[in-house]
C-alpha positions in Angstrom: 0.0 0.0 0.0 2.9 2.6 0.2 1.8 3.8 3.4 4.5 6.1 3.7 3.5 7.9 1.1 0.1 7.5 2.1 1.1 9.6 5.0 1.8 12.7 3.0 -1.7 12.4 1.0 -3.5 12.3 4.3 -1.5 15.3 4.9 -3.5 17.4 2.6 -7.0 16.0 3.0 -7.2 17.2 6.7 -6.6 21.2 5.9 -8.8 20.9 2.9 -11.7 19.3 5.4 -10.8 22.2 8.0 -10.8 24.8 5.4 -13.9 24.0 4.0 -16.4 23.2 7.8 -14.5 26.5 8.5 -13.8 24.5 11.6 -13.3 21.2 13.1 -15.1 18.9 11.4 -17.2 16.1 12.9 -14.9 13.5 14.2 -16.6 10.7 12.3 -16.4 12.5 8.5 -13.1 13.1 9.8 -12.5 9.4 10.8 -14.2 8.3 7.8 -12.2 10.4 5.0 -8.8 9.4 6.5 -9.5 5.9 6.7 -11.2 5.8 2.8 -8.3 8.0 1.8 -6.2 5.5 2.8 -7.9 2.4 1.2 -8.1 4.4 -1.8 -4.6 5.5 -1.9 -3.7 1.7 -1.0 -5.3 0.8 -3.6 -4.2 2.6 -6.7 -0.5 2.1 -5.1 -0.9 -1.8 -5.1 -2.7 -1.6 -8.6 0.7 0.3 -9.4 2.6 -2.8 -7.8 1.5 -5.3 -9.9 1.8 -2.9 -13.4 5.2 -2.3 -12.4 5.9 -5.8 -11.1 8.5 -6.4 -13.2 10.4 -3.2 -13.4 10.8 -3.4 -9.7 13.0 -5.9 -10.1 15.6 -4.1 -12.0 15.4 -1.3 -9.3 16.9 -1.8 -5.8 14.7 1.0 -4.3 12.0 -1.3 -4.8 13.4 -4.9 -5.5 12.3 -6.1 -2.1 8.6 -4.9 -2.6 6.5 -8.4 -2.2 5.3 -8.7 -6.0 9.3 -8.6 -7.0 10.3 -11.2 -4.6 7.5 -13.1 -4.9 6.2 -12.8 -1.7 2.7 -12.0 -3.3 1.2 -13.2 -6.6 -0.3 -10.8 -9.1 -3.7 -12.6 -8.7 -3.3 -12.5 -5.1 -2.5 -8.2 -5.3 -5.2 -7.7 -7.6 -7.8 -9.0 -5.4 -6.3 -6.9 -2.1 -6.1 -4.2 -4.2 -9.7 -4.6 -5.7 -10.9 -5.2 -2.7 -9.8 -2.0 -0.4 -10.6 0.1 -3.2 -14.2 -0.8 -3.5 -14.8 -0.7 0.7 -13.1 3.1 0.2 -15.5 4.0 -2.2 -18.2 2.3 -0.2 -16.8 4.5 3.1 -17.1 7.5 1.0 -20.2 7.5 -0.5 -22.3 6.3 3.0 -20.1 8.3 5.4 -18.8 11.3 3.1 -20.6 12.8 -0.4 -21.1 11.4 -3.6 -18.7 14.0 -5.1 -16.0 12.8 -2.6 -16.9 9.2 -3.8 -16.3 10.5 -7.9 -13.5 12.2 -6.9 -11.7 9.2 -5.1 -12.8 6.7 -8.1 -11.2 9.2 -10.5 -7.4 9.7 -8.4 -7.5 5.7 -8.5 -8.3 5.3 -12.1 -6.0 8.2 -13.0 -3.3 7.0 -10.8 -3.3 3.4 -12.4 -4.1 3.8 -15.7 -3.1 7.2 -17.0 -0.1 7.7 -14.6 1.6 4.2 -14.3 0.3 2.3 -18.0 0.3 5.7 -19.9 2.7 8.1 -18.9 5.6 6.7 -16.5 7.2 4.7 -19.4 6.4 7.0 -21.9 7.3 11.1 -21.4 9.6 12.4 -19.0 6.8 14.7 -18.0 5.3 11.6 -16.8 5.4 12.9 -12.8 4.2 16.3 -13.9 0.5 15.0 -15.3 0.2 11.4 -13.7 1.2 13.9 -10.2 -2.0 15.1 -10.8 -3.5 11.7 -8.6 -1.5 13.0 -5.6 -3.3 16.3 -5.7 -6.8 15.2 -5.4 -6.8 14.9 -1.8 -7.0 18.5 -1.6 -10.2 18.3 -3.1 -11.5 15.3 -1.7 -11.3 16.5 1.7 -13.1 19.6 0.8 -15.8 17.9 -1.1 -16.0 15.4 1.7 -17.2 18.5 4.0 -19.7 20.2 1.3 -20.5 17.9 -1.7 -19.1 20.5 -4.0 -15.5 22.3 -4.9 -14.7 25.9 -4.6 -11.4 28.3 -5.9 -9.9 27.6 -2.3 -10.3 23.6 -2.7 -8.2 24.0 -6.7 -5.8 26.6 -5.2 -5.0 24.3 -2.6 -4.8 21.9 -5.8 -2.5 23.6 -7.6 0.0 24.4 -4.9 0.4 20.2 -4.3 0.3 19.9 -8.4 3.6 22.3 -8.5 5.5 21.0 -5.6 4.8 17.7 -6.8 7.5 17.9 -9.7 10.7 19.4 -7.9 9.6 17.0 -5.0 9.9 13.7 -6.8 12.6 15.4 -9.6 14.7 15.4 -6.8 14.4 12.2 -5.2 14.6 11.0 -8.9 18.1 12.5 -8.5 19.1 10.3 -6.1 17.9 6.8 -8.1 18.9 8.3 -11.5 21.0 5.0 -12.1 17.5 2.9 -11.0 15.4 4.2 -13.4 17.7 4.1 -16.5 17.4 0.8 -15.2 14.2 0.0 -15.6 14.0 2.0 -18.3 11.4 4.6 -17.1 12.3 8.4 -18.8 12.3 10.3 -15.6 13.8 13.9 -16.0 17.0 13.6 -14.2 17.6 10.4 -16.2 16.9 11.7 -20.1 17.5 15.8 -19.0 20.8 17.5 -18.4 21.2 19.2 -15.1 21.0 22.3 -16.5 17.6 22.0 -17.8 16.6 19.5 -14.3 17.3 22.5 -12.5 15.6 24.9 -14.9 12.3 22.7 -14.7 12.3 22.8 -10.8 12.6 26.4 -10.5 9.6 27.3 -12.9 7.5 24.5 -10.3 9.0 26.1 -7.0 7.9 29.5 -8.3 4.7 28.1 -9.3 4.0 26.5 -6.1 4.8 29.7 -4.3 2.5 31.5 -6.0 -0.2 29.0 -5.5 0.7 28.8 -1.8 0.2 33.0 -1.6 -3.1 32.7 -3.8 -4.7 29.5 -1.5 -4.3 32.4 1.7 -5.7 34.9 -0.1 -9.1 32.5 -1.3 -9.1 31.0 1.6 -9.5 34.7 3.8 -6.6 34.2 6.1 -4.8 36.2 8.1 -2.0 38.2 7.5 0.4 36.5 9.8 -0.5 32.9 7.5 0.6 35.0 4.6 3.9 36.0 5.8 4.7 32.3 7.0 3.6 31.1 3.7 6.0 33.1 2.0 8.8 32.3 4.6 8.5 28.9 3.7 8.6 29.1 -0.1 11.6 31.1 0.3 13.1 28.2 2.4 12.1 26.3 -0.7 13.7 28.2 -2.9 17.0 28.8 -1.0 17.1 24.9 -0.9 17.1 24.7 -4.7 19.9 27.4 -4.5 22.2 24.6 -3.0 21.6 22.2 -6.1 24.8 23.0 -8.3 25.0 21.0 -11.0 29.2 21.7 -11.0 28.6 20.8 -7.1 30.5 17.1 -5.8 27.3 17.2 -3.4 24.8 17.1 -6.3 23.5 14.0 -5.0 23.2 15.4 -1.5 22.2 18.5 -2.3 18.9 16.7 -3.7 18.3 14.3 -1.2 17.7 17.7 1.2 15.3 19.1 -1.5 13.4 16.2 -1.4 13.5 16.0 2.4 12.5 19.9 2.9 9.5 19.7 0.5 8.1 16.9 2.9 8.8 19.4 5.6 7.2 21.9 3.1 4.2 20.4 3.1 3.6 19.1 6.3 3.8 23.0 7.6 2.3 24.7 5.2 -1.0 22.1 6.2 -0.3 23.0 9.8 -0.2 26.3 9.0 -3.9 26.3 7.3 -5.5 24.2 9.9 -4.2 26.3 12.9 -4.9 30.1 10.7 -8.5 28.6 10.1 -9.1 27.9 13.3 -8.2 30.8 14.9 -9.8 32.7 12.4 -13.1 30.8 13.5 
């Protein structure tokens, strides 16, 4: 199931829920949307298992996962996987909205069949539409709360759709040699590091501005606004440190990678504790 990066989808469903109720939300939506979000995620990940089977093999980053080693059987991940994402979309639609339901069937099908069968093997720019899955969350939660989406819900989109790139990009960096491997045209692999670097800057400033417009929709205060853009310049001064001349390329990425999971996590701490002191 990838519950590690589970973790960081959950992440972004709980400020999009607080955001929207204006509030707290009830404890059992709450309860309810987490838990489906996970299935769901769980799901599409294990779905992404069994397409990717045998690439996994040629990778060592993922050549102990239990389809590779044979651990599990394809039949046998196809039914878990079938199987926790029909209860989430059963969670959803008698605990949550039937727009939250849509929404989660569409990240799973959009995750498995456009991201992993379509794109990963195909375009370089692979992470930059299939990354799209990653930011539905965001409007999950939200729709979770209200049974509809508003400009907040897609700013709060957009920001996770433009850190998505330099975030991967960079831990891409790091298993450059693991996805020639396999064979899979990630940027850092098929790019120079000129252009990698290029790429992430025009995301990072992207994201920024996202982050700046999701305070402004959202009616926050002017305190949220200043930390949001104290944190994209963090961002930024972290991609400052990638020198492609540098020895400590490698290095230099792994922290860009780490700091947009800090990014993140904040930035959601940040909305859920502005909104509810705005309340």
């Amino acid at each position: 199931m990838k519950l590690r990066v589970v973790e960081l989808l959950l992440v972004s469903t709980l400020p999009a829920m607080v955001l929207a109720e204006e509030g707290l939300p009830s404890l059992s939506l709450t309860i309810a949307t987490l838990i489906g979000g996970t299935l769901a995620a769980g799901s599409a990940n294990a779905f992404n298992m069994v397409i990717e089977s045998e690439s996994d093999k040629l990778m060592k980053r993922t050549a102990k996962r239990p389809l590779a080693t044979g651990v599990l059987s394809k039949s046998e991940a196809i039914i878990f996987a079938s199987a926790i994402g029909a209860l989430s979309l059963i969670i959803f639609q008698v605990f949550t909205t039937t727009l939250a339901t849509l929404l989660t069937f569409i990240a799973i099908v959009f995750y498995v069949w456009v991201y992993t069968i379509l794109l990963k093997k195909r375009t370089p720019q692979n992470i930059v539409w299939g990354g799209a899955a990653g930011c539905m969350p965001a409007l999950i939660g939200w729709a979770a709360v209200t049974n509809s989406l508003s400009v907040t819900a897609w700013s709060f989109f957009l920001v996770i759709f433009f850190w998505t790139p330099p975030h991967f990009w960079a831990l891409a960096v790091k298993y450059k040699d693991d996805y020639a491997a396999a064979h899979i045209p990630m940027l850092p692999v098929v790019a120079s590091k000129t252009h990698l670097l290029r790429q992430m800057w025009i995301y990072t400033i992207a994201m920024i501005a996202s982050s700046i417009a999701l305070i402004i929709n959202a009616e926050l205060q002017n305190w949220a606004m200043a930390l949001t853009v104290a944190l994209g310049l963090v961002f930024a001064a972290q991609l400052r440190g990638l020198d492609e001349k540098s020895d400590h390329y490698e290095k230099a990425a792994g922290k860009i990678f780490q700091w947009s999971i800090t990014y993140l996590s904040l930035l959601s701490v940040l909305l859920v504790v502005a909104q509810l002191l705005k309340a």
